[in-house]
BAFI-3210 file (N, C-alpha, C; in Angstrom, 3 decimals, decimal comma, padded with zeros to 6 digits):
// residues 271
n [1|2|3|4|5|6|7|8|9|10|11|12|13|14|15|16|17|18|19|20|21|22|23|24|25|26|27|28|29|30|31|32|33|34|35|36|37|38|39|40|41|42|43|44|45|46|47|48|49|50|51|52|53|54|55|56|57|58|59|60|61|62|63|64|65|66|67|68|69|70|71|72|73|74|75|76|77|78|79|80|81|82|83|84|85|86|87|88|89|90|91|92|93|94|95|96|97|98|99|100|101|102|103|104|105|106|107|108|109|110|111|112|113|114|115|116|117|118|119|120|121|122|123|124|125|126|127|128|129|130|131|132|133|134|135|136|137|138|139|140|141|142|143|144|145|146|147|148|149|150|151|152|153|154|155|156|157|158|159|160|161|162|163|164|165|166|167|168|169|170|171|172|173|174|175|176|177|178|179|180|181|182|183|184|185|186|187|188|189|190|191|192|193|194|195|196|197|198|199|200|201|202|203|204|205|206|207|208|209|210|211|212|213|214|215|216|217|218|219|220|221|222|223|224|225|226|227|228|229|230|231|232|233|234|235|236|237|238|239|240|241|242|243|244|245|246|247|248|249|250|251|252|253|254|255|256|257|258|259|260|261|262|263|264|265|266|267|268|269|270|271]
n.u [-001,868|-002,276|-003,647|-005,963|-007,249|-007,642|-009,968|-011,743|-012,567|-013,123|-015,146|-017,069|-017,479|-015,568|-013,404|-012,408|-011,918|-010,143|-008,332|-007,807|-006,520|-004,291|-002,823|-002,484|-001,066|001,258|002,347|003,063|005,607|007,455|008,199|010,733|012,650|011,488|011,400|014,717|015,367|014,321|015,630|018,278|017,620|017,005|015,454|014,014|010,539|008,327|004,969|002,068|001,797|-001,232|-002,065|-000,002|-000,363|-003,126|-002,238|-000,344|-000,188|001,627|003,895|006,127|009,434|011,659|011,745|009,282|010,862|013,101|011,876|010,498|012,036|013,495|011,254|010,429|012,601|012,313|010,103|011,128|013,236|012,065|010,324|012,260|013,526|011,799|010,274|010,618|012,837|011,652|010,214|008,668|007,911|005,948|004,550|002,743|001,519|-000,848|-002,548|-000,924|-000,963|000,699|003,411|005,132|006,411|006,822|008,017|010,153|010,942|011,067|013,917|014,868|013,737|015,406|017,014|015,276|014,422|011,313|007,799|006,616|003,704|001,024|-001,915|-004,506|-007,017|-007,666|-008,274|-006,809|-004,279|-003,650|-003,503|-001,421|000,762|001,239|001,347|004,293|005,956|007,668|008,184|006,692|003,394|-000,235|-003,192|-006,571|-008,276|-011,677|-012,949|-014,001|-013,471|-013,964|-010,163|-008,545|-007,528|-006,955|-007,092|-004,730|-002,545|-000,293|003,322|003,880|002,436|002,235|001,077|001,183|000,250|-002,366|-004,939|-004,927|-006,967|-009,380|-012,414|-013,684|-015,557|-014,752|-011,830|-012,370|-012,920|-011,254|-008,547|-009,314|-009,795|-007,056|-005,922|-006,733|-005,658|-003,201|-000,545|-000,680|001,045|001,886|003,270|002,030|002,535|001,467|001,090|000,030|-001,748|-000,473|000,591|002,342|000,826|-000,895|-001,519|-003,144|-005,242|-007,744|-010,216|-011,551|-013,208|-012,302|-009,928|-010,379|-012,023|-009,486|-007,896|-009,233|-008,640|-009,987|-010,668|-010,514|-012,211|-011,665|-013,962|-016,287|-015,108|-014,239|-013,891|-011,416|-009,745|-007,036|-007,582|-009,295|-009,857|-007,852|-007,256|-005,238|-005,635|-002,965|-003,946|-005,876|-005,085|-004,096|-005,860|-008,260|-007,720|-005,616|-006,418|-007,376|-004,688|-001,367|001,366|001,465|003,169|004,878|006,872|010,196|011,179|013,914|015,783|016,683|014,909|012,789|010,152|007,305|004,813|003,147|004,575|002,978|003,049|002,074|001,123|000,127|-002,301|-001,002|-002,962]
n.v [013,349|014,385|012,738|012,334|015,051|014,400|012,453|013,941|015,920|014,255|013,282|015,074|015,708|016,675|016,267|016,424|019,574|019,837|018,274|019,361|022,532|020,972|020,106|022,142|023,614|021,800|022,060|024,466|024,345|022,458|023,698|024,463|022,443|020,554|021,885|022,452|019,391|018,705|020,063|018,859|016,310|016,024|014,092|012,719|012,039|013,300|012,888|014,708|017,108|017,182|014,247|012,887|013,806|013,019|010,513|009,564|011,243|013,325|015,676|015,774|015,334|014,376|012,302|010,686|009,937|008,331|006,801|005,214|003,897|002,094|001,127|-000,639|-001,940|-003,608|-005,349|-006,273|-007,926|-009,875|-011,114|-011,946|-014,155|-015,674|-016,764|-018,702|-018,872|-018,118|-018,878|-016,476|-014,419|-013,103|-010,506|-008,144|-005,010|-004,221|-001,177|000,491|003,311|006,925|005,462|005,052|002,926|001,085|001,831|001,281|-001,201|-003,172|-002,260|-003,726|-005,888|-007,043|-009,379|-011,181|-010,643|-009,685|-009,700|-006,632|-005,210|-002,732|-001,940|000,722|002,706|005,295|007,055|009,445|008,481|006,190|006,750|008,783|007,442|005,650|007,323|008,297|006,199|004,535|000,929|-000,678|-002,303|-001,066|-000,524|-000,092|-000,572|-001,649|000,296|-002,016|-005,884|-007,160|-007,787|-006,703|-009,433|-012,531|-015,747|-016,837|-016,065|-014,442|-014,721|-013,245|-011,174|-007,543|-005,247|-002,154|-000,742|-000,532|-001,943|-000,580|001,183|000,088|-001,336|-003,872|-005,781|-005,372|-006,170|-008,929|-009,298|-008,744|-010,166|-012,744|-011,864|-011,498|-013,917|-015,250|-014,171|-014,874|-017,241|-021,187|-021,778|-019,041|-015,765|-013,585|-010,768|-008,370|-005,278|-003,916|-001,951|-002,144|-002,911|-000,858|000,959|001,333|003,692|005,321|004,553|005,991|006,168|004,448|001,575|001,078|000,729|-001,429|-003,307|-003,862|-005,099|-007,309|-008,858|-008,074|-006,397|-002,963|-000,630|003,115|005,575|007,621|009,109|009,202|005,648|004,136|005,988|008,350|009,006|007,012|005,259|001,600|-001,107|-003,400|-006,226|-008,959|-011,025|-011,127|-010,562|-013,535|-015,495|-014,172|-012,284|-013,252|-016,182|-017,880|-018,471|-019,961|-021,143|-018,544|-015,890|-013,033|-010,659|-009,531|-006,518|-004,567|-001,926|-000,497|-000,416|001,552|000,848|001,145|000,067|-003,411|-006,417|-008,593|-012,186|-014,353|-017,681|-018,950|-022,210|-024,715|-027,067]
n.w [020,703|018,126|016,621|018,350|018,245|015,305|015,124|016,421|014,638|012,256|013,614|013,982|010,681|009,692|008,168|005,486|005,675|007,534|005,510|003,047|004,022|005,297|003,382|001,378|003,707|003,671|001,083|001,200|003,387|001,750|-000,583|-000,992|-000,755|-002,465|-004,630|-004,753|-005,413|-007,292|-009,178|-008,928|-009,519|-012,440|-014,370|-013,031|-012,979|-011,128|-009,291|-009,687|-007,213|-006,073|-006,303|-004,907|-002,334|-001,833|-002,096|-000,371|001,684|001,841|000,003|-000,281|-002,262|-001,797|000,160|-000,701|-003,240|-001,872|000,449|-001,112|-002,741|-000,768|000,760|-001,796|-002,186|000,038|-000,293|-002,780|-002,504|-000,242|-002,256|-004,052|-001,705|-001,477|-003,899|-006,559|-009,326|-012,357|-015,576|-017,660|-015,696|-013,177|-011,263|-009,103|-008,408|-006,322|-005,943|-006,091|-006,209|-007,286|-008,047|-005,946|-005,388|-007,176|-009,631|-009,169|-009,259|-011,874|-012,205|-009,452|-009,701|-011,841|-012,449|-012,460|-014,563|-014,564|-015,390|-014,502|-013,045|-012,428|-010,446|-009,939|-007,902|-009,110|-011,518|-012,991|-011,302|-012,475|-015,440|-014,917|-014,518|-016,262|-018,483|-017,155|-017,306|-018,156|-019,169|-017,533|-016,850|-016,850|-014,821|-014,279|-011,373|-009,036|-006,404|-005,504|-005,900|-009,633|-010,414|-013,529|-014,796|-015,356|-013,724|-011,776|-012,517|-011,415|-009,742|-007,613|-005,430|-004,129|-001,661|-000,190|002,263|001,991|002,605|005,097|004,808|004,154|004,482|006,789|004,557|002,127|002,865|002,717|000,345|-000,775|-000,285|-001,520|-003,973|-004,740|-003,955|-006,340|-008,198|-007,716|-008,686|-007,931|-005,083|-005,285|-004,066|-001,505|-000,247|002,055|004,037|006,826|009,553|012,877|015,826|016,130|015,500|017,395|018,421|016,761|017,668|019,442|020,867|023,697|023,574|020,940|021,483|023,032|021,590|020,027|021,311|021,721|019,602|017,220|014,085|013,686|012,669|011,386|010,014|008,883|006,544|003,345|001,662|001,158|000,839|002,836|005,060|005,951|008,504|009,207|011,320|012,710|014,485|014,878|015,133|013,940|011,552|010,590|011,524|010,077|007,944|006,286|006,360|004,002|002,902|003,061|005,593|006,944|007,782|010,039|008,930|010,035|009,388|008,484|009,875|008,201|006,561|007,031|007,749|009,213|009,527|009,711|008,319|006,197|005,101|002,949|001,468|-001,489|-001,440|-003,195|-003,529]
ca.u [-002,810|-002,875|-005,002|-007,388|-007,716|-008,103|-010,984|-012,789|-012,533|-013,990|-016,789|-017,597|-017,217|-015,003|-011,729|-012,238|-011,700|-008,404|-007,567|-007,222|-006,024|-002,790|-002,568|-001,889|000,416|002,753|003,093|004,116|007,078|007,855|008,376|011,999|013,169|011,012|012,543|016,413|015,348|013,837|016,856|019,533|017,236|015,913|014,821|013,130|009,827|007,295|003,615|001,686|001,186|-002,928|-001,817|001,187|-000,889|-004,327|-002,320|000,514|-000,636|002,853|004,378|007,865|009,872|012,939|010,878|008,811|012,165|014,421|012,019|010,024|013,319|013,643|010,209|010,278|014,113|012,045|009,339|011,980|014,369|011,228|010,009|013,649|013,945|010,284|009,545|011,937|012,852|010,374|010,144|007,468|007,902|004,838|004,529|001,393|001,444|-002,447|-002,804|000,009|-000,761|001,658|004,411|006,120|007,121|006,346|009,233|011,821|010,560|011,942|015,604|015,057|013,890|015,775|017,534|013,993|013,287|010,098|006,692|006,029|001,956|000,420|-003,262|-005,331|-008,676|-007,803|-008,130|-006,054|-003,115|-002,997|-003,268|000,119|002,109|001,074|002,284|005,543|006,345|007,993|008,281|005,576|001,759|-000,886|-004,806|-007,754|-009,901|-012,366|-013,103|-014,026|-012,780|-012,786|-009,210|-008,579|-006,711|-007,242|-006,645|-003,472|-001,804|001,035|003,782|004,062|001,636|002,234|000,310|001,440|-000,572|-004,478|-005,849|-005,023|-007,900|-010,358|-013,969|-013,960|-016,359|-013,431|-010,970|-012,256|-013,148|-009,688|-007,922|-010,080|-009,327|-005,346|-006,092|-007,626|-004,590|-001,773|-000,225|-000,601|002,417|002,478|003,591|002,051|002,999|000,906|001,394|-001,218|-001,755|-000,413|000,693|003,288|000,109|-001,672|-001,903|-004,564|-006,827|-008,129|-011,495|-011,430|-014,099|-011,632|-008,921|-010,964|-012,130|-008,448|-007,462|-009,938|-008,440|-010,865|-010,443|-011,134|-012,054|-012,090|-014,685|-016,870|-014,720|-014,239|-013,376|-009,863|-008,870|-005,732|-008,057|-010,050|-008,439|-008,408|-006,206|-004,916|-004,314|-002,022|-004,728|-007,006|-004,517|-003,450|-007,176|-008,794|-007,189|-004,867|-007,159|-006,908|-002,725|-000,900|003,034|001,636|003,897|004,789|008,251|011,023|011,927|015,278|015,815|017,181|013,203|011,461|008,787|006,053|003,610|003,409|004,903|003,044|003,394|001,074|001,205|-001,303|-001,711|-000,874|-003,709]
ca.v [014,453|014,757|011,525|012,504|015,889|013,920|011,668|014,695|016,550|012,952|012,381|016,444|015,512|018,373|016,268|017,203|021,084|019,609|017,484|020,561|022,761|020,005|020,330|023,602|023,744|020,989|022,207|025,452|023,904|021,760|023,942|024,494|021,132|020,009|022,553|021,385|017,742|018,546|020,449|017,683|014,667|016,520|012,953|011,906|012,032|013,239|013,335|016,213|017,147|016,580|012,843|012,292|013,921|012,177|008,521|009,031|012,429|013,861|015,757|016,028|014,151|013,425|011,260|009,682|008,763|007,740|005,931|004,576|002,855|001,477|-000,112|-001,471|-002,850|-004,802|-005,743|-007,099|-008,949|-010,921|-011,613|-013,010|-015,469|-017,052|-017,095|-019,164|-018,250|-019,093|-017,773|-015,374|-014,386|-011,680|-008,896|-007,184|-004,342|-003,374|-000,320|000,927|005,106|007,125|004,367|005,687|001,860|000,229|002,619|000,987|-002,744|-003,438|-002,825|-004,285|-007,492|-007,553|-010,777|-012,104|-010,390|-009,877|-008,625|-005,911|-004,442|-002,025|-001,210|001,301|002,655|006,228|006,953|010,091|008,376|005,366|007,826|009,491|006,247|005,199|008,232|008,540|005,391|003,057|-000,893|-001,132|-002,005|-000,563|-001,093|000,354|-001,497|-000,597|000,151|-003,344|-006,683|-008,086|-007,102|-007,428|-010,618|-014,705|-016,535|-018,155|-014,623|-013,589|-015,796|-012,608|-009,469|-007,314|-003,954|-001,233|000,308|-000,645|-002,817|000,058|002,432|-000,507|-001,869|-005,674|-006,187|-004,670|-007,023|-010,599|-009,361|-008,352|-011,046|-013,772|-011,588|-011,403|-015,435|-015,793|-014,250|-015,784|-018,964|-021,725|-021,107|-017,418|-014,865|-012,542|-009,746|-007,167|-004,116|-003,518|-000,970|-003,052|-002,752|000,560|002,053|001,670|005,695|005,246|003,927|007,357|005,693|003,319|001,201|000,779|-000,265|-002,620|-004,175|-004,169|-005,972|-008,550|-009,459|-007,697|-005,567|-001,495|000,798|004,392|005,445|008,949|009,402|008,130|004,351|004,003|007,297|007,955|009,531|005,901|003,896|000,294|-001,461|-004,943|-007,161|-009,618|-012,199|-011,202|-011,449|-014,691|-016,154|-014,011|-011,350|-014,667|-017,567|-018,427|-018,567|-020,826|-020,723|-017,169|-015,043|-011,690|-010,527|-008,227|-005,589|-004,030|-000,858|000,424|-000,441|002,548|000,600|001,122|-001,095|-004,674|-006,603|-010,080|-012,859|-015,595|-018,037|-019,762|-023,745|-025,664|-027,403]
ca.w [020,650|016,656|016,179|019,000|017,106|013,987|015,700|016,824|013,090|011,811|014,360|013,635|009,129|008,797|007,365|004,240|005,395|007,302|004,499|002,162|005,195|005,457|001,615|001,257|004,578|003,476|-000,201|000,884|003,586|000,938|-002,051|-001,572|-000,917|-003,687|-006,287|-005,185|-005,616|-009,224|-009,840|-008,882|-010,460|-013,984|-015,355|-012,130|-012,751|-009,808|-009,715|-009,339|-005,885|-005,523|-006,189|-003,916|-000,963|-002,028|-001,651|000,814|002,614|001,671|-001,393|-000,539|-003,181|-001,247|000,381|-002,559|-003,945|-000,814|001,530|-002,063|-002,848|000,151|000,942|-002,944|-001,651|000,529|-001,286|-004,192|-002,001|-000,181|-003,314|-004,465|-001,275|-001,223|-004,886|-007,167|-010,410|-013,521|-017,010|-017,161|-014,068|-013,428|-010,569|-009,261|-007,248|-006,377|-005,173|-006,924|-006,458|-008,574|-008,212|-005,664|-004,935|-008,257|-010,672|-008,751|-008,920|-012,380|-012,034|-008,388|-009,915|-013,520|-012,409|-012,819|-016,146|-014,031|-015,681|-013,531|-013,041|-010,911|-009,915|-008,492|-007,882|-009,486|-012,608|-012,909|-011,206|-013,626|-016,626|-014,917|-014,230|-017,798|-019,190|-017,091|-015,840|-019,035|-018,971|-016,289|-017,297|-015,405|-015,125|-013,358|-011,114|-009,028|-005,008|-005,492|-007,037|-009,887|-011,300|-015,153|-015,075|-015,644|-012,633|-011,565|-013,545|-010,919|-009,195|-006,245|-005,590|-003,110|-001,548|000,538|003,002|001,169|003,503|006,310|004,542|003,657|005,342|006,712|003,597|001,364|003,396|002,589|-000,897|-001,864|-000,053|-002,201|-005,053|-004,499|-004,036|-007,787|-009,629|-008,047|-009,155|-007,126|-004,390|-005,361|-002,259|-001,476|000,320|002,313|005,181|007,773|010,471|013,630|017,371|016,248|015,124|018,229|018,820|015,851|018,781|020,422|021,505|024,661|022,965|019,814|022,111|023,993|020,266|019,146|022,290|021,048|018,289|016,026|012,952|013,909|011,595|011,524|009,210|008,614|005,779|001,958|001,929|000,165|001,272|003,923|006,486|006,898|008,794|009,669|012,865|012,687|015,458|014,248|015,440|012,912|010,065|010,176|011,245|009,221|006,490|005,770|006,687|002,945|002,556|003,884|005,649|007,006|009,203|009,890|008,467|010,624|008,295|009,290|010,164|006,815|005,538|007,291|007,591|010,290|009,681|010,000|006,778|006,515|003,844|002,765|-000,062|-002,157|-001,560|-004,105|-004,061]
c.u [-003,296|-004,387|-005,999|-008,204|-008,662|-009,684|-012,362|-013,399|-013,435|-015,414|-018,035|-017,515|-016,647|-013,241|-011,386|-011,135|-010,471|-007,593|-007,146|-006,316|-004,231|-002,321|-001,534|-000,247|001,425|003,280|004,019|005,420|007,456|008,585|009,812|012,660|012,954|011,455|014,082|016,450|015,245|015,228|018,151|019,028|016,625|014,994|014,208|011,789|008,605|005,773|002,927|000,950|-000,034|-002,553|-000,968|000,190|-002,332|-003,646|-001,119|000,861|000,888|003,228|005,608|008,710|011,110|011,916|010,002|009,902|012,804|013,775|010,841|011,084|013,668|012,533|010,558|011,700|013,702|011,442|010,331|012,578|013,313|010,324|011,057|013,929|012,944|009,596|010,877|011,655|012,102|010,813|008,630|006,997|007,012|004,740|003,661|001,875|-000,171|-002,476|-001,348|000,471|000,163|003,221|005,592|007,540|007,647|007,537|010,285|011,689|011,168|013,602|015,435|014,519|014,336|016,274|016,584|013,166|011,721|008,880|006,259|004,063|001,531|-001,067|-003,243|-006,324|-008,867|-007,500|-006,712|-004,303|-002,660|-002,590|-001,806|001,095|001,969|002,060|004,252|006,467|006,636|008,361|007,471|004,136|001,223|-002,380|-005,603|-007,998|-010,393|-012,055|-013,141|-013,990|-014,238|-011,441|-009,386|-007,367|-007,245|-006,696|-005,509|-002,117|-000,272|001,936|004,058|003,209|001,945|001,354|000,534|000,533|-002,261|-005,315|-006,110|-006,274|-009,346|-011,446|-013,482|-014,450|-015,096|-012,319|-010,852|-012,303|-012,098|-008,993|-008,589|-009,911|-007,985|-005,115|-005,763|-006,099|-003,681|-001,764|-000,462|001,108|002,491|002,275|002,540|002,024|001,932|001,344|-000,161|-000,760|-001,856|-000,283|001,349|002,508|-001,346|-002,176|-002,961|-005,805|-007,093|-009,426|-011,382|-012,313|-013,092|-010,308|-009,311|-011,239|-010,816|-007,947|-007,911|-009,454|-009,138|-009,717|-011,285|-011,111|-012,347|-013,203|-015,022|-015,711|-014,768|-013,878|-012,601|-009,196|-007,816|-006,802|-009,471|-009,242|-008,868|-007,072|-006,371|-004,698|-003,570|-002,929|-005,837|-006,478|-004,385|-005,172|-008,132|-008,641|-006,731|-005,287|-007,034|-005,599|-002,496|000,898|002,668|002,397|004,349|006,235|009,022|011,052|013,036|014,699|015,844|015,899|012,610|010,501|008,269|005,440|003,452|003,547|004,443|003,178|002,485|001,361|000,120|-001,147|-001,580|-002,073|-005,040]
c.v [014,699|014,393|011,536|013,696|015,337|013,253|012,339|015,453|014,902|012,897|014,094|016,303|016,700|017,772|016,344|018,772|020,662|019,415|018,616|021,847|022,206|020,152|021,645|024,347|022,783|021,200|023,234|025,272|022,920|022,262|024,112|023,599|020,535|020,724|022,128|020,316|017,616|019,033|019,625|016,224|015,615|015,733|012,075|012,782|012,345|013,530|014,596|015,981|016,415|014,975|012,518|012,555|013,283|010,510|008,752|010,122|012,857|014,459|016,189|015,082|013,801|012,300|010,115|009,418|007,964|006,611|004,915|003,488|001,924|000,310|-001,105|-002,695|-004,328|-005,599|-006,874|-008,134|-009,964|-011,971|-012,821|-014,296|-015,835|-017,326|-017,809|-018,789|-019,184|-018,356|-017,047|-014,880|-012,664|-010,998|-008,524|-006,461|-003,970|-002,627|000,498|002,938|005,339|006,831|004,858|004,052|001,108|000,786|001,830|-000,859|-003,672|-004,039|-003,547|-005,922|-007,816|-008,681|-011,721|-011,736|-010,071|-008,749|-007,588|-005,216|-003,500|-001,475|-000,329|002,083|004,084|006,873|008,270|009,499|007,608|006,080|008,447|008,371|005,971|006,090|008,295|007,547|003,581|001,833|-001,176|-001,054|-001,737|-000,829|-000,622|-000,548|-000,607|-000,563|-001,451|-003,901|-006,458|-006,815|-007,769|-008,369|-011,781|-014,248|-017,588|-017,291|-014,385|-014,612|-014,843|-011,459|-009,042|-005,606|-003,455|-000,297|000,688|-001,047|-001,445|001,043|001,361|-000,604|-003,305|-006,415|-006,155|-005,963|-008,300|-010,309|-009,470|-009,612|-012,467|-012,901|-012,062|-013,220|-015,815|-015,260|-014,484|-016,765|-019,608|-022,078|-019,790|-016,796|-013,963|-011,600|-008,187|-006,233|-004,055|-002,739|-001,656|-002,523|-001,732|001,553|001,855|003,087|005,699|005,325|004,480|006,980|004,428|002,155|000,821|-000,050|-001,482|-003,728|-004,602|-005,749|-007,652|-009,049|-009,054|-006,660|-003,996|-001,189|002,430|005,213|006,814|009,797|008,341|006,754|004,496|005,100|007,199|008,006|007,651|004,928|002,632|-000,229|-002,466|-005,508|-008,185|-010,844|-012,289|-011,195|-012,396|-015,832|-015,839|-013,455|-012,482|-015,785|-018,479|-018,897|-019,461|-020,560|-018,795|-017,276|-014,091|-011,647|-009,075|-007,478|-005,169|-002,428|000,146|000,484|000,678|002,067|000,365|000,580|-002,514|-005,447|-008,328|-010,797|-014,294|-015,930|-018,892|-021,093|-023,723|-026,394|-027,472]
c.w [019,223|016,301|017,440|018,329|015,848|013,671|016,063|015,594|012,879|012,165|013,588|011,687|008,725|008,277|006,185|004,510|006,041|006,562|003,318|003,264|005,323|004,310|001,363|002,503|003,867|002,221|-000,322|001,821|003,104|-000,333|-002,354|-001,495|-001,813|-005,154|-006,255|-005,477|-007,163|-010,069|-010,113|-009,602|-011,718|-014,178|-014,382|-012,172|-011,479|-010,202|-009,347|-007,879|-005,084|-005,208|-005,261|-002,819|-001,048|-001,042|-000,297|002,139|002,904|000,357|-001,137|-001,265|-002,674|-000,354|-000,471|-003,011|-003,042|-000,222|-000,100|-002,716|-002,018|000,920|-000,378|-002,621|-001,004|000,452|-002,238|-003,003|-000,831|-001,181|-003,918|-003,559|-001,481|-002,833|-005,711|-008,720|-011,492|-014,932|-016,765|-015,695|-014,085|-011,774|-010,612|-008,261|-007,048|-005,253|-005,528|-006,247|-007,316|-008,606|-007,573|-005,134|-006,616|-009,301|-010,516|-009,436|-010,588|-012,337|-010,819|-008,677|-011,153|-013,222|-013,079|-013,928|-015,810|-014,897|-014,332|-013,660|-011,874|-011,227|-009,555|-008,976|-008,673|-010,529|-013,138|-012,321|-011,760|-014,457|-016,214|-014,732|-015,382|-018,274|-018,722|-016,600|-016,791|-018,962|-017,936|-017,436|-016,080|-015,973|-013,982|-012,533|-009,895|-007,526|-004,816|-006,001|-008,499|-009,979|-012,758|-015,611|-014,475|-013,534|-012,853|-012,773|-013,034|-010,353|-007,783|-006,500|-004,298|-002,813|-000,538|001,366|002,042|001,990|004,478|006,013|003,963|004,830|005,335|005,716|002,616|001,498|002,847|001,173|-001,327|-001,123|-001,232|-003,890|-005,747|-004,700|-005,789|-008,356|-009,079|-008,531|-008,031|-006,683|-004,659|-004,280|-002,666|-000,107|001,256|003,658|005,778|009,085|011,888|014,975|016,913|016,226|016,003|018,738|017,630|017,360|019,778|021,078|022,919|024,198|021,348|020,287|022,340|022,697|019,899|020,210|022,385|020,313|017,287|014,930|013,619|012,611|012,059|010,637|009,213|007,709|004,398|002,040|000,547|000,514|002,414|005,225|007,039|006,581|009,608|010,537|012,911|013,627|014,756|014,415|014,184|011,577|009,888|010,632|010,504|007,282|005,728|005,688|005,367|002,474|003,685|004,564|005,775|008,140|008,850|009,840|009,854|010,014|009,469|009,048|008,999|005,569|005,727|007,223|009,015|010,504|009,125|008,603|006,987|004,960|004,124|001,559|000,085|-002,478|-002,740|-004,772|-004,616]
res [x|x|x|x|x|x|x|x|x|x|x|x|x|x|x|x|x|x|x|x|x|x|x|x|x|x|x|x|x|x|x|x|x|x|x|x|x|x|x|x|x|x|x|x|x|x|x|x|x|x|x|x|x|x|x|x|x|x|x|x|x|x|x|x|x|x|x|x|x|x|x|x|x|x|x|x|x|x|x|x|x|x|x|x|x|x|x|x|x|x|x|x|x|x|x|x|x|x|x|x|x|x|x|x|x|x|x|x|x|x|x|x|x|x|x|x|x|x|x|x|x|x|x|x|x|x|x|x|x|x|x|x|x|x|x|x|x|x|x|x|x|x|x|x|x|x|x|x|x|x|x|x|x|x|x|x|x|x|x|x|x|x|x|x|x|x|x|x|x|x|x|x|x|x|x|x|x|x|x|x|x|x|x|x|x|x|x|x|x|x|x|x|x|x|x|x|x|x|x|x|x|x|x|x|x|x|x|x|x|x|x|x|x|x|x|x|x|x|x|x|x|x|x|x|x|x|x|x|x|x|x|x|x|x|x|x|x|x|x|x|x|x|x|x|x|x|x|x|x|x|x|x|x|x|x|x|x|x|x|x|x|x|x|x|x|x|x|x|x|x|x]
***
């Protein structure tokens, strides 16, 4: 019932006035969980509200720390079996937001001395991972490619829930981006909005497309934002999102990931 709500707010352009609406509700049943958390971590860092609920339509920081540890867990330790160890071993995250994955990704790959990096499209939330967020580099770019790096830059990139708010146009661009700065063999790693997140698909006409194998989108909102959303069949990652990578397939995560949405992996031929 939410996401038919949500569908009807959309088609009517009033999710803005939800989207502030949800803001304001979740900061204020949040505020006392979020003051004992600040109180028991001092030296944990959180971002300021607007930003947490801008990228992950949440500002409760037991959450931003617990289940942010736990995706990055899985993130690192797919990284560790499919990539082998190098010197300069480099790290992209694109799409970064205010690092609720990306903080951890250091110690979770020091074995690998790993350069860590993180993107994203908002200028305000680089400027705060910069500022609070030491031994990581970070870098703008834009809605759309390029990024500011050579080709053949990373040996793994991975991105959390980006694709699920992009346009098909958006899609091939950044995949052919993500291409250009790995190494040849470099993983990479992405999440998409799959069969768990079939309740997305409030339209019979969006079903019937998904059922196709197509790419949905939800749209009559910002592109990059949470509220537009895009719906994967698994047919259209691996012939299309992936068509470039090679050795694709879609990963289990365990239980102890919290993860919802579909974790696939592609690498970059060789040749």
């Amino acid at each position: 019932m939410k996401y038919h709500i949500i569908s009807a707010t959309r088609s009517l352009g009033l999710l803005p006035v939800l989207d502030r609406m949800t803001f304001l509700r979740k900061t204020a049943r949040t505020a006392r969980g979020n003051r004992a958390f600040r109180a028991r971590h001092p030296d944990f860092a959180v971002p300021p509200a607007n930003l947490a609920f801008d990228a992950y339509n949440k500002v409760d920081w037991v959450d931003y720390h617990d289940l942010g540890i736990r995706h990055a867990r899985l993130f690192a330790e797919l990284i560790r079996q499919h990539r082998p160890v190098a010197s300069n071993f480099r790290v992209l995250e694109w799409g970064c937001g205010p690092g609720r994955l990306i903080r951890h990704m250091p110690g979770l790959l020091a074995d690998r001395s790993a350069h860590v990096v993180g993107t994203d499209y908002n200028p305000a939330t680089i400027d705060w991972c910069r500022e609070h967020l030491p031994g990581i580099d970070f870098a703008l770019n834009g809605l759309a490619p390029p990024l500011p790096f050579p080709d053949n830059s990373f040996d793994a990139t991975y991105n959390f829930s980006v694709f699920t708010h992009l346009s098909e146009d958006m899609h091939a661009a950044w995949t052919q981006e993500l291409h250009r700065v790995l190494k040849p063999g470099g993983l990479m790693i992405a999440t998409t909005h799959g069969e768990h997140c079939r309740y997305l698909l409030t339209q019979k006409s969006e079903l019937l497309s998904y059922e196709r194998g197509d790419l949905v989108t939800q749209k009559r909102f910002e592109e990059g934002k949470k509220w537009y959303f895009a719906i994967h069949h698994a047919d259209y990652v691996r012939g299309t999102l992936l068509a470039g990578f090679e050795r694709v397939e879609q990963v289990r995560a365990g239980a102890n990931a919290g993860m919802t949405q579909d974790v696939w992996l592609g690498f970059k031929p060789h040749g």
